[in-house]
C-alpha positions in Angstrom: 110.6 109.2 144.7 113.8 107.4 146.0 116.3 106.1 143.8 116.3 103.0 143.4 118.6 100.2 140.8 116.0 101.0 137.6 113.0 103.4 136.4 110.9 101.5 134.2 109.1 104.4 132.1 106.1 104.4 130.3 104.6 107.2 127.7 100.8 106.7 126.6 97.9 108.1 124.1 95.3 106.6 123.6 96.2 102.9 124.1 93.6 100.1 124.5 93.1 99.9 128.2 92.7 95.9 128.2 96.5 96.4 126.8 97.5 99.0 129.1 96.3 97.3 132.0 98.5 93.9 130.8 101.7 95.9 130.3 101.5 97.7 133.9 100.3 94.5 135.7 103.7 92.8 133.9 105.6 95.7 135.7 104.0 95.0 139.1 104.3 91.2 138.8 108.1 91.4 138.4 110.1 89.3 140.7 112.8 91.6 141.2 110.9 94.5 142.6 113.9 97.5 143.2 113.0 100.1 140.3 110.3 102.3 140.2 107.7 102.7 137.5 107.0 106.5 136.1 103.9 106.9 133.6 103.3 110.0 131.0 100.2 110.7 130.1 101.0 112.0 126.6 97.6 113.7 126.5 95.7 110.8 125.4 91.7 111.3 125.6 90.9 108.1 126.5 89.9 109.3 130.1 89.4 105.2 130.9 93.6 105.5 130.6 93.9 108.4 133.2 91.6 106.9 135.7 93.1 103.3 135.5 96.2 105.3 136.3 94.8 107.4 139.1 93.3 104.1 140.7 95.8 102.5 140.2 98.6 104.7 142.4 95.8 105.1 145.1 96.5 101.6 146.1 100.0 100.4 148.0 102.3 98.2 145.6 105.8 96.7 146.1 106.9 99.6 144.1 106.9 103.6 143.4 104.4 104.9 141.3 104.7 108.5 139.8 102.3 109.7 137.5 102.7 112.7 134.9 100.1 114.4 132.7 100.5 116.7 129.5 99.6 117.8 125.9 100.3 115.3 123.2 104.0 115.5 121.7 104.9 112.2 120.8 106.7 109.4 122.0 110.3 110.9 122.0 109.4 114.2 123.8 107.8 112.0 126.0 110.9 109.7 126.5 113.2 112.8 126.8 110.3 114.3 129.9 110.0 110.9 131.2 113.9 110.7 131.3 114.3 114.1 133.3 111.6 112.3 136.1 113.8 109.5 136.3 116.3 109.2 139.6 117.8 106.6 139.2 121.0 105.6 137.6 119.5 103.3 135.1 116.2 103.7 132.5 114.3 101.2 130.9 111.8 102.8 128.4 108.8 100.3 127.5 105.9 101.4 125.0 102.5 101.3 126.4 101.6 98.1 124.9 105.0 96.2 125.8 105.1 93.0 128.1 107.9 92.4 129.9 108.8 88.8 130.9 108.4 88.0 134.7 112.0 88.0 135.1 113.0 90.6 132.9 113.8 93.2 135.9 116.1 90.3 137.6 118.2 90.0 134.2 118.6 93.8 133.7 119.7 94.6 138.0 121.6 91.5 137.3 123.5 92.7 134.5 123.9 96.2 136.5 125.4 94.6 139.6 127.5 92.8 137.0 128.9 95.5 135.7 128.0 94.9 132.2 127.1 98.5 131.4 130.6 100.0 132.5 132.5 97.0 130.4 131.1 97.9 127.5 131.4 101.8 127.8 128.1 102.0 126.1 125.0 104.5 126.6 122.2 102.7 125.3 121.5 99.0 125.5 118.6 97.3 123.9 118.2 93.7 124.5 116.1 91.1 123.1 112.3 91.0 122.7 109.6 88.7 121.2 107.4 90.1 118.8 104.0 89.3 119.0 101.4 89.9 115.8 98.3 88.1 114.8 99.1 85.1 117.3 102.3 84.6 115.4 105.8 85.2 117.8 109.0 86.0 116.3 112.0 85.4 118.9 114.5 88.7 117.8 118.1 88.2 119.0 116.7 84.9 121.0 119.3 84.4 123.4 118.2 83.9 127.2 119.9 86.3 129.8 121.7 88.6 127.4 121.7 92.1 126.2 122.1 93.0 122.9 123.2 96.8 121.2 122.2 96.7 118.0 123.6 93.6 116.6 126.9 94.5 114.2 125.8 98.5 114.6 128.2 98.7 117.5 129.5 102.2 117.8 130.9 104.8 120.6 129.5 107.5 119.1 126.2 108.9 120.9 125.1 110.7 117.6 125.4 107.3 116.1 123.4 105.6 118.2 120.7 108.4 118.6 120.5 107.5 115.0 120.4 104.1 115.3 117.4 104.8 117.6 115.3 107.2 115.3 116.0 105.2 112.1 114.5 101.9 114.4 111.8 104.1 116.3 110.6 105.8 113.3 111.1 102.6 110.4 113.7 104.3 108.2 116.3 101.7 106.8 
């Protein structure tokens, strides 16, 4: 796989594969098309999941596709494999049931080639999302075009925000 701006990468176990099948196809329909996509397999038994996957790499795309299989560990063993697949300079990590916006690629290469990242002297970045749950939508941090860390929780420290990261991933306040 070449390097290219971004790797987008996905873990998955067991998701619904209607679900699945919307999150990648919001990957492929990207406008901004220079990052490459790299799926886990997290061991999920839902063997509708792996061959989706397998079909799906068969066929040509605007992209690079690499697919990875193994036991079940969880989502942040998965991350940290997924991380050491990556090769390029940048990764954005999605959950297997996350939609990104058409243009959400453009914002984030746009930001690169803007420099943003090495400005800010910062590791991680998360940026705004809309949550979506029983047909309600909550806008978090709604501003178009921007990046956000994690709002006043600004810190330098990389143990700091790996903890910033567990207390969101895993719910503790």
């Amino acid at each position: 796989m070449e390097a290219k701006e971004l790797d987008i990468c996905i873990t998955f176990y067991n998701t619904d594969l209607e679900m699945f099948k919307n999150t990648i196809n919001s990957v492929l329909n990207q406008k901004n098309k220079n990052f490459n996509l790299i799926l886990l397999n997290d061991g999920s038994t839902n063997k509708n999941l792996d061959t989706y996957v397998k079909n799906l790499i068969s066929k040509p795309h605007d992209i690079d596709i690499e697919y990875h299989t193994r036991e079940n560990k969880g989502t942040m063993y998965g991350r940290i494999e997924l991380s050491e697949y990556a090769v390029s300079p940048y990764i954005h990590f999605m959950d297997s049931d996350d939609i990104l916006f058409e243009n959400a690629t453009e914002i984030m290469i746009k930001n690169i080639h803007n420099n943003i990242f090495k400005k800010t002297n910062v590791d991680i970045i998360q940026f705004e999302f809309e949550y979506f749950k029983k047909n309600i939508s909550y806008n978090i941090d709604g501003k178009n075009d921007s990046y956000i860390g994690y709002k006043e929780n600004v810190t330098e420290n990389k143990n700091d925000v790996l903890d910033l990261l567990m207390r969101d991933i895993v719910g503790l306040k």
